[in-house]
C-alpha positions in Angstrom: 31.5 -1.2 -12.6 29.0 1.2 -10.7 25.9 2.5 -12.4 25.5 5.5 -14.7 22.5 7.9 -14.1 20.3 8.4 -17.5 21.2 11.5 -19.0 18.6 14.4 -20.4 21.4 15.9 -22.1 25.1 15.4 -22.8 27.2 18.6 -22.8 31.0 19.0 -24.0 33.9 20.8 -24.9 33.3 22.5 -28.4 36.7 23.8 -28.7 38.8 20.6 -29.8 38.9 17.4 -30.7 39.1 16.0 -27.0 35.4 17.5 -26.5 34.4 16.1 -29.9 35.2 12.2 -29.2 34.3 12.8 -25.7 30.3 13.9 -26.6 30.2 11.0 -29.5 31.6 8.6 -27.0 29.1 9.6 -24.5 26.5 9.7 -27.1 27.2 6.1 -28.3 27.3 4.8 -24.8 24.1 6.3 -23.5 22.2 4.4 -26.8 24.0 1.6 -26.0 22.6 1.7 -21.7 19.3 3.0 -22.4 18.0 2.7 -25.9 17.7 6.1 -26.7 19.5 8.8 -28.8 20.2 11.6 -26.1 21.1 15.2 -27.4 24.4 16.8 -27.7 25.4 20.3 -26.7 28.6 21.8 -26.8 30.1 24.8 -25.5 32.9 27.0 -25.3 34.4 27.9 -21.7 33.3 31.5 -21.5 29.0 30.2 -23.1 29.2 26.8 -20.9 29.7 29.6 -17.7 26.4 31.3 -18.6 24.5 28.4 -19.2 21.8 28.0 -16.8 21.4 24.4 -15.5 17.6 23.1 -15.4 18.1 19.5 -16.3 18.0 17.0 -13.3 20.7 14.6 -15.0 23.1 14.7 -17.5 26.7 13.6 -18.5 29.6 16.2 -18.7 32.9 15.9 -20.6 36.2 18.1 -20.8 34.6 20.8 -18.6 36.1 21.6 -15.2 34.7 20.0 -12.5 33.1 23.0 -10.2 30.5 23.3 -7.6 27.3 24.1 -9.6 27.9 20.4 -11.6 28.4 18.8 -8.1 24.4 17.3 -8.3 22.6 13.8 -8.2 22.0 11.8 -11.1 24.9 14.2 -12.8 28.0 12.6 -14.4 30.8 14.5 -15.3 34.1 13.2 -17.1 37.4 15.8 -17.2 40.8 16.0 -16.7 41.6 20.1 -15.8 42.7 20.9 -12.3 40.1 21.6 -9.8 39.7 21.7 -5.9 36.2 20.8 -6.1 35.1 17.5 -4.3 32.1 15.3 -5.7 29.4 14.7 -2.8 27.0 14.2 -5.1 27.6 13.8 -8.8 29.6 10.5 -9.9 33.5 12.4 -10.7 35.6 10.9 -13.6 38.7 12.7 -13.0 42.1 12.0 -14.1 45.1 14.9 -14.8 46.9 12.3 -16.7 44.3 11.5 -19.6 42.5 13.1 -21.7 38.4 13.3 -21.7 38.3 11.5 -24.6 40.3 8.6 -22.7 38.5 8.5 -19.5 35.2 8.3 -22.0 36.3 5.6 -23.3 37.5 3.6 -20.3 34.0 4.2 -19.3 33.0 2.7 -22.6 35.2 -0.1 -22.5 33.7 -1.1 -18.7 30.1 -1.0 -20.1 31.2 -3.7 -23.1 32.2 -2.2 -26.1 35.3 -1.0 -27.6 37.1 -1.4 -30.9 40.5 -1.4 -32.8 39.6 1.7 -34.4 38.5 3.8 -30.9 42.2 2.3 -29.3 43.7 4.1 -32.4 41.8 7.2 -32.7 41.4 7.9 -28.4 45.5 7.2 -28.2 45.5 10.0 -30.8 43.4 12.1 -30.0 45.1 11.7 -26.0 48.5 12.9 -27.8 47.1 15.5 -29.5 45.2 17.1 -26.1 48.4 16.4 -23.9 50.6 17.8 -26.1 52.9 14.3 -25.7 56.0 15.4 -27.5 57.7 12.4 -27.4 55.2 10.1 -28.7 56.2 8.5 -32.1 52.5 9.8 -33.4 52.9 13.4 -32.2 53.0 15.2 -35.7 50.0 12.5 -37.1 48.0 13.5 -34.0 48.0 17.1 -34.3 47.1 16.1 -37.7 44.0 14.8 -36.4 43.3 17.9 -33.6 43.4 20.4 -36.5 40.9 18.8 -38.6 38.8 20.8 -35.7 40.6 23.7 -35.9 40.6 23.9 -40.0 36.9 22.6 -40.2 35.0 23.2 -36.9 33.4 21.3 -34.5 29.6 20.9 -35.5 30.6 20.7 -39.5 33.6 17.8 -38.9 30.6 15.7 -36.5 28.5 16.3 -39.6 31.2 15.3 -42.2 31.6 11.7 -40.3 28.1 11.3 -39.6 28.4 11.2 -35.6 30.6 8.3 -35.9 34.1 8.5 -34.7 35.8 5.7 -36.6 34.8 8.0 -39.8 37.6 10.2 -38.6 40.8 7.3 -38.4 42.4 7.4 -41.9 40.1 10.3 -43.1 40.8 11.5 -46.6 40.7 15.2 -45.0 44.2 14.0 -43.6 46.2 14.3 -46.4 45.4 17.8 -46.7 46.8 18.6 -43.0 50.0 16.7 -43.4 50.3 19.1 -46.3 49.6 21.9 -44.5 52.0 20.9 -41.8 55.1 20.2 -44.1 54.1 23.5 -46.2 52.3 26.2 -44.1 53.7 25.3 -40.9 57.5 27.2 -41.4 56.2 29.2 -43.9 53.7 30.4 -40.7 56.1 30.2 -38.1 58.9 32.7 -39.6 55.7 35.2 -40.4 54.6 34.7 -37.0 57.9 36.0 -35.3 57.8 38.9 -37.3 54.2 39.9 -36.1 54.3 39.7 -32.3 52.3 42.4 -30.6 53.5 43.5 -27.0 49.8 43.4 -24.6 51.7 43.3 -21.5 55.1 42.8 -20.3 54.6 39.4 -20.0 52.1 38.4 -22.7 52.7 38.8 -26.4 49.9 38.6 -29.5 51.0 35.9 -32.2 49.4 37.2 -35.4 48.9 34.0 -37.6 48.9 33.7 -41.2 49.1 30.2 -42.3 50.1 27.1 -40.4 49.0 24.7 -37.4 48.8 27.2 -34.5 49.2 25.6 -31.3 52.9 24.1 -33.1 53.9 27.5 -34.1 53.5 28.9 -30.2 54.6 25.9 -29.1 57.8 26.3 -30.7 58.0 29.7 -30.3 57.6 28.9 -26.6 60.2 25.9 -27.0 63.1 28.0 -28.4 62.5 31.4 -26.4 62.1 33.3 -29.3 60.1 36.2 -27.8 60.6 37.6 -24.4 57.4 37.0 -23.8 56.3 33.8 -20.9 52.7 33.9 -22.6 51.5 33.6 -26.0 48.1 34.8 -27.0 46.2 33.9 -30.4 43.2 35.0 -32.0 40.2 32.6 -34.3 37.1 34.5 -34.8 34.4 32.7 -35.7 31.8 32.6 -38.3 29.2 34.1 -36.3 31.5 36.9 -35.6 32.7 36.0 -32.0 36.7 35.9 -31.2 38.1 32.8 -29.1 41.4 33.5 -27.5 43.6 31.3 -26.9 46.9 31.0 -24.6 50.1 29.2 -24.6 52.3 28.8 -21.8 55.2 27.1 -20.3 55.2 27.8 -17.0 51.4 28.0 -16.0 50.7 31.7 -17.0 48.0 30.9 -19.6 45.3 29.7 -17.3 45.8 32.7 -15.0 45.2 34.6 -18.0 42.6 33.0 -19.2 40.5 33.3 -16.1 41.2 37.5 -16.4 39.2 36.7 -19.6 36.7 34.2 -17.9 37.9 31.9 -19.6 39.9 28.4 -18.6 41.7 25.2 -19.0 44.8 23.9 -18.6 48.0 25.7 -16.5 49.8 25.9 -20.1 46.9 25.5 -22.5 43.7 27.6 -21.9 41.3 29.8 -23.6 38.4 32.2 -23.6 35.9 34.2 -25.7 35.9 37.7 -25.4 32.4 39.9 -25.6 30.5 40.6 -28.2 31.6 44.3 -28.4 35.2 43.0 -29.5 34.4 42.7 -33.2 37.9 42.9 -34.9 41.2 41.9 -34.4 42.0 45.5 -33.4 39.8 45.8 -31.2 40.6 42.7 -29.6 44.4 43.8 -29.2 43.6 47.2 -27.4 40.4 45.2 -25.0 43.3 42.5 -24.3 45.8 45.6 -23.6 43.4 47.2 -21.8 42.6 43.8 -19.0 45.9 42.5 -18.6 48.1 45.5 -18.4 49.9 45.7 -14.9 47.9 48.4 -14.1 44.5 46.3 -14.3 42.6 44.7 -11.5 44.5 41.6 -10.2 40.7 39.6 -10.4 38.7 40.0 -13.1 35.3 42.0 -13.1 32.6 40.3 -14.3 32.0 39.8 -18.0 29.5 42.7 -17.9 31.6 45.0 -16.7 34.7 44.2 -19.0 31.9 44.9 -21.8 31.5 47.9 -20.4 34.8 49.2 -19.7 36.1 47.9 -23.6 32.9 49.9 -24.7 34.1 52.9 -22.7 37.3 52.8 -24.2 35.7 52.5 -27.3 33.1 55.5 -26.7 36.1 57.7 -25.5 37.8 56.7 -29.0 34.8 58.0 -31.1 34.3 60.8 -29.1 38.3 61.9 -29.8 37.8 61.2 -33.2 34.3 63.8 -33.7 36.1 66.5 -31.6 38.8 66.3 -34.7 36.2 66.3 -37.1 34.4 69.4 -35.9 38.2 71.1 -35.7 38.4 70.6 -38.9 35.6 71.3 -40.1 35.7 74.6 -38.1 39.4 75.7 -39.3 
């Protein structure tokens, strides 16, 4: 059992319910080491890559390993793909498990561990890997869309910043609901609203229903001609999250266009500020991954820019027809 370095901070995934019993878990162990209650922060991929690191320690959880976390006295926990190589920070890394599972291994070596975590991590690990042939596969997406349905932040506030809140939660009943009711009911609406943004990559409107099982079935059965499948969530403050769905590791590639990331079939990314609708976001997606766009992405600043060009060159069309009008 080596040693963990005290962390100033813990940072994790904001997007799911991996990153949300990955931070408690962390948060939980670092009181139980050192006595103290250490803060939380959570991010989405595209935020966490603008963050600006000044702490000397800290613990990291369901982010991709990369060079600028390789530093003493860091910790970092994940399980995405990477080609980076720890020389200094201590590296938790497993493909295989989920965050939330490699947290609490590390939990379980430091002495403490319960019925209810071996329920609620093997869940939540179903839910993250997508294990299709689990016999809980259906009850764990139940569980991973309590985050989706109620968000992050408010769900760690519902259960009080304790984990076990969540096995058997009331709030349950509602999503198996959901799933038996919305689910078809959004999947055949779904496959009527598919949006073409590239030859390869189609836009899954959503009306009702558990998301990630609607692409994934309409992945599963072939039933667009598309190898990618791209969704939109906008969130309260206003910002829109992509998300993309693959079978053949097309949505990370995508998702780093965006400057975004993840997993080969499972990734995501948050799209500038400037994108404030749905419509917009469908012509700024057209507008990156058509064929005819750089193979690497420009930097976020310049995708504002060239989305806010497009957008400028819009407005000024639509003036020029006002003043023709105006003068006939």
């Amino acid at each position: 059992m080596q040693s963990l370095p005290k962390p100033e901070i813990i940072f994790t995934h904001e997007s799911d319910l991996d990153g949300l019993i990955s931070g408690l878990l962390l948060k939980r162990l670092a009181q139980k080491l050192f006595g103290e209650e250490i803060p939380l922060e959570a991010y989405h991929n595209q935020s966490w890559r603008q963050r600006a690191f000044h702490e000397k320690s800290a613990w990291v959880a369901d982010m991709t390993f990369e060079t600028r976390l390789d530093r003493v006295n860091w910790l970092v926990i994940d399980h995405h793909a990477t080609d980076v190589v720890a020389q200094d920070a201590v590296l938790v890394h497993d493909t295989g498990k989920s965050a939330g599972l490699l947290c609490y291994e590390l939990c379980k070596e430091h002495g403490f561990e319960s019925p209810a975590l071996d329920r609620l991590v093997h869940l939540s690990n179903v839910a993250d890997l997508f294990l299709e042939k689990d016999p809980d596969f259906d009850l764990a997406n139940d569980y991973a869309n309590l985050v989706k349905t109620y968000q992050f932040w408010n769900l760690i506030e519902l259960i009080q910043r304790n984990p076990e809140q969540l096995l058997d939660h009331p709030l349950l009943e509602v999503m198996a609901v959901k799933r038996r009711v919305e689910d078809p009911l959004g999947y055949a609406w779904s496959l009527s609203n598919i949006t073409e943004l590239s030859p390869y990559v189609g836009f899954v409107d959503t009306m009702v229903g558990n998301i990630n099982l609607i692409v994934h079935q309409l992945l599963e059965t072939a039933a667009t001609p598309y190898s990618a499948l791209l969704t939109l969530f906008r969130k309260a403050n206003g910002t829109i999250i992509v998300s993309v769905r693959s079978r053949n590791g097309d949505a990370l590639r995508i998702a780093e266009k965006l400057h975004g990331g993840g997993h080969a079939n499972a990734s995501g990314a948050t799209l500038p500020r400037s994108v404030q609708s749905v419509s917009e976001a469908v012509r700024y997606l057209r507008h990156i991954l058509s064929p005819a766009a750089p193979a690497a992405g420009p930097s976020n600043e310049s995708l504002e820019n060239a989305f806010d060009s497009v957008a400028s060159r819009s407005e000024r069309n639509r003036r020029k027809e006002i003043r023709g009008n105006f003068d006939s």
